[in-house]
N, C-alpha and C positions, 0 to 999 in steps of 0.2 A: 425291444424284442421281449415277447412275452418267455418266462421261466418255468418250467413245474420240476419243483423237487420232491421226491418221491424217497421215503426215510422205507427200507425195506429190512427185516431180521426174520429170515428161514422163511421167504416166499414164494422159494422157488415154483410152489404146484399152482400160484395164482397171479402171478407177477406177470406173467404173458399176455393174459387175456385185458389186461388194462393197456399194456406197451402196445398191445394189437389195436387196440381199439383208439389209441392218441393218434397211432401211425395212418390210422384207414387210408384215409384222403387227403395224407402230405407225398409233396414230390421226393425223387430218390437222388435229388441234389445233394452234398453235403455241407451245403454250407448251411448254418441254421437258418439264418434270416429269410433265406430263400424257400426254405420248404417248411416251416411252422416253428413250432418252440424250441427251445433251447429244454432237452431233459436230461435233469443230473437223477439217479438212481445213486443214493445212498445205504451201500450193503453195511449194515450194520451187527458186527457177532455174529456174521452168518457161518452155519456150517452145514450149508446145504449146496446147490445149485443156484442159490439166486443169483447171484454173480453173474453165473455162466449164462443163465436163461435171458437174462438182461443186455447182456452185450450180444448174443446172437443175432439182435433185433440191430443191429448196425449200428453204423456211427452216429443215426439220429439221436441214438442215446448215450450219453457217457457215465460210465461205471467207475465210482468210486469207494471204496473200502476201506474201511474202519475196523480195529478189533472190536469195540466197545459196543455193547449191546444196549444200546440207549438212545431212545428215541429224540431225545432233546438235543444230544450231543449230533446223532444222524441230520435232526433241520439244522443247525447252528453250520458242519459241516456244507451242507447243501446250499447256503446263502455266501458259504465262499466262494463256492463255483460258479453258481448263477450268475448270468451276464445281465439277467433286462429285470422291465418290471414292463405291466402288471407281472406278480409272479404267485405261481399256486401250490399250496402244500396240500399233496393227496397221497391219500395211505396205499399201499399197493395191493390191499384185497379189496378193492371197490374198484367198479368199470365207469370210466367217463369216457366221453369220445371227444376228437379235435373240434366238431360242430359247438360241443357244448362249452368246452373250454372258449373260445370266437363268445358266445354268449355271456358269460363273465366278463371275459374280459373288456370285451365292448361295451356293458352295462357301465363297468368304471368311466372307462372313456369318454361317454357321454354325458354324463354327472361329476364334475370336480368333488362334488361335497360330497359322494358316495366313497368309504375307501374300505370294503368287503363284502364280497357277491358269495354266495353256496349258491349251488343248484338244488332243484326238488329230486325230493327221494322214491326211487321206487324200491320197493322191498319183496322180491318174491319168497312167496312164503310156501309154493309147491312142497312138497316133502319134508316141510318141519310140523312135529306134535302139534297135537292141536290146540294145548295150553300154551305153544309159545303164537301159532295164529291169533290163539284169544286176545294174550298180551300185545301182540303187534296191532289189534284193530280199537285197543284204547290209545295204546302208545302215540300213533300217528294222530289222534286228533285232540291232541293234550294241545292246549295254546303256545306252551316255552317248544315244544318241538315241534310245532309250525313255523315259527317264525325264528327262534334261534339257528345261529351257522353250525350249530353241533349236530352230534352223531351222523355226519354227512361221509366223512371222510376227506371233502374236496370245502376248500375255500380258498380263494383268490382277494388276492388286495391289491394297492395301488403301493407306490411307494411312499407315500405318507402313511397308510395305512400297518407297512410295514414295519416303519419305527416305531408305531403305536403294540403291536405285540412282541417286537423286538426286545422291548424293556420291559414285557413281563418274566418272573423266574420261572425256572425250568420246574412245572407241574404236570403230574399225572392227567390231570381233565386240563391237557392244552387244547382243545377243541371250543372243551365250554371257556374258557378263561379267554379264549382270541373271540368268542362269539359274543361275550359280556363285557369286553376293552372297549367295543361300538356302541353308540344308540343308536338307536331307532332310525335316526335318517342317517347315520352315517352305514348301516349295513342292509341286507336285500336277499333273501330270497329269490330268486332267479327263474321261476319256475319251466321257461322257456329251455333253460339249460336240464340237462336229466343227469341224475346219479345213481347206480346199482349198488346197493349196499347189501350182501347176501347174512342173513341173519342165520341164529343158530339155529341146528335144527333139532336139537333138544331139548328138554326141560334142564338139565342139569349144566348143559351149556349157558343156558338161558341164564341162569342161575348165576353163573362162573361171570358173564358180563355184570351183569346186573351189582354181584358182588364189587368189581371194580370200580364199577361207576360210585357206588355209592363212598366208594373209599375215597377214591379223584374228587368226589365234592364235596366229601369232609375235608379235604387238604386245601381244597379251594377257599371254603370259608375260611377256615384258619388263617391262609394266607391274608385273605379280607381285614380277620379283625384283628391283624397284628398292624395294619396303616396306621399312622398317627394317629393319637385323637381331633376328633374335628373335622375328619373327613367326610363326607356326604354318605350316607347308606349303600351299601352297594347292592347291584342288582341281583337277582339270583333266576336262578332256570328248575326250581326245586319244586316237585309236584307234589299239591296239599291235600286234604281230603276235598277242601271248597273247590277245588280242578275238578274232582272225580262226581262231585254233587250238581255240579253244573252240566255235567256231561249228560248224568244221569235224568237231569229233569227236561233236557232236549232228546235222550235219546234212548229213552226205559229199557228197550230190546238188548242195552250193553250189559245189562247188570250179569248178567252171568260170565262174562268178558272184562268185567271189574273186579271181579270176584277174585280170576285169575290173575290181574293185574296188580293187585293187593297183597297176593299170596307171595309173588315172585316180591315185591317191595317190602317184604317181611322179611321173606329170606335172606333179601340179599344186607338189607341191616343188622341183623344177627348174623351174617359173616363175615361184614368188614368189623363190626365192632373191634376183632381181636387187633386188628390192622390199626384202626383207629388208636386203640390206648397205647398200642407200642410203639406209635408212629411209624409204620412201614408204610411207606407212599412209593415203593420203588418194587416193589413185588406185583408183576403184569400177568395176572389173570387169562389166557388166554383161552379163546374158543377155539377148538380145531371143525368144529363138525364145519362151519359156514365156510370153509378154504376146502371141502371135501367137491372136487368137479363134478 
């Protein structure tokens, strides 16, 4: 029986439109097995509604709560609960639907040596500045975020798959770090499968992620290069100027759209730096505008 555990802290205004959208096309049986997945909601430090908004949705979904405002600690809880596998970790402000989750998860199933599907991203970008438009039409066609499971929100594994990010430590960029545990054959892209990821819709939002990220994958490297000596290289999802120049000689019209996408990768390294030298890898940056309905 397929699992999604869903790690949620103060989601209350977006947390619906994802449970609506698991729900669409399962029956009003209660028994899991019989009407689609097994959903654990993990309210973590919530002091809002999400709770409440979560369990309204019935007993298709079971609501579990946590004081601790910690995303690692929220999947760690939610793999207690979980009955089956394939099983999927999805953040609760991105929309998947039960079609596309079937599309994951069957991708596993058909491939033993596959053990992590993401779906493709759509990103509406209606009503965000037009410096973060800019940034979104390099972003998506950067090679590591084509083909990596990050910034999706939604991946699924198999239960081999599972122990394989089970035994990594609890890190801010757990998306990239589950996306880089894979190669190449053993992870996939799903394109069949769709995922909503609603971006910011500010420049200073923009900002605010962008900040985080860059913090998450200072802590990542780190992580990296504390492994013993002798280890093999490890891989990385880190965009270099040679990404941006190759973009550039296939696609001249972006340079103005590089421009901004440089500016924001400026930014945002000149303000994790301070994060960086103090070591705060635990301070989560958030955007609110993209969780605005």
């Amino acid at each position: 029986m397929t699992s999604i555990v869903i790690p949620a802290h103060n989601e209350g205004r977006v947390i619906g439109r994802l449970l609506d959208a698991l729900l669409a096309d399962t029956s009003t049986s209660t028994t899991p097995s019989a009407s689609g997945p097994d959903i654990v909601v993990v309210c973590n430090g919530c002091t809002d509604d999400t709770a409440e908004v979560a369990a309204a949705r019935g007993p298709r979904v079971r609501v579990v709560e946590i004081p601790t405002p910690s995303k690692h600690t929220a999947l760690r809880v939610g793999d207690e609960h979980a009955r089956g596998f394939p099983r999927l970790y999805v953040d609760a402000d991105v929309v998947v639907g039960a079609a596309d989750v079937r599309a994951l998860t069957g991708a596993l199933a058909r491939n033993p040596d596959l053990l992590a599907t993401a779906p493709g991203r759509d990103i509406p970008l209606t009503g965000c500045a037009w410096p973060v438009r800019e940034y979104y039409r390099v972003w998506q066609r950067l090679p590591a975020v084509r083909e990596g499971l990050f910034g999706r929100g939604v991946i699924a594994v198999s239960e081999p798959g599972h122990a394989r990010i089970a035994a990594l430590p609890p890190l801010m960029a757990d998306d990239l770090a589950a996306s880089l545990a894979f190669g190449p054959g053993e992870r996939r892209v799903v394109e069949a499968a769709r995922v909503v990821v609603h971006p910011p819709r500010t420049w200073s939002d923009l900002v605010r992620r962008r900040i985080r990220a860059a913090t998450s994958s200072a802590e990542y490297e780190r992580f990296q290069a504390s492994r013993e000596a002798g280890a093999p290289a490890a891989p990385s999802a880190r965009t270099g100027t040679a990404d941006l120049r190759a973009l550039l000689r296939t696609q001249p019209r972006l340079l103005p759209a590089v421009v901004v996408f440089a500016a924001a990768a400026f930014a945002a390294r000149r303000g994790a730096r301070k994060a960086i030298r103090s070591g705060d890898f635990s301070t989560w940056l958030r955007d609110e505008s993209s969780r605005q309905n």
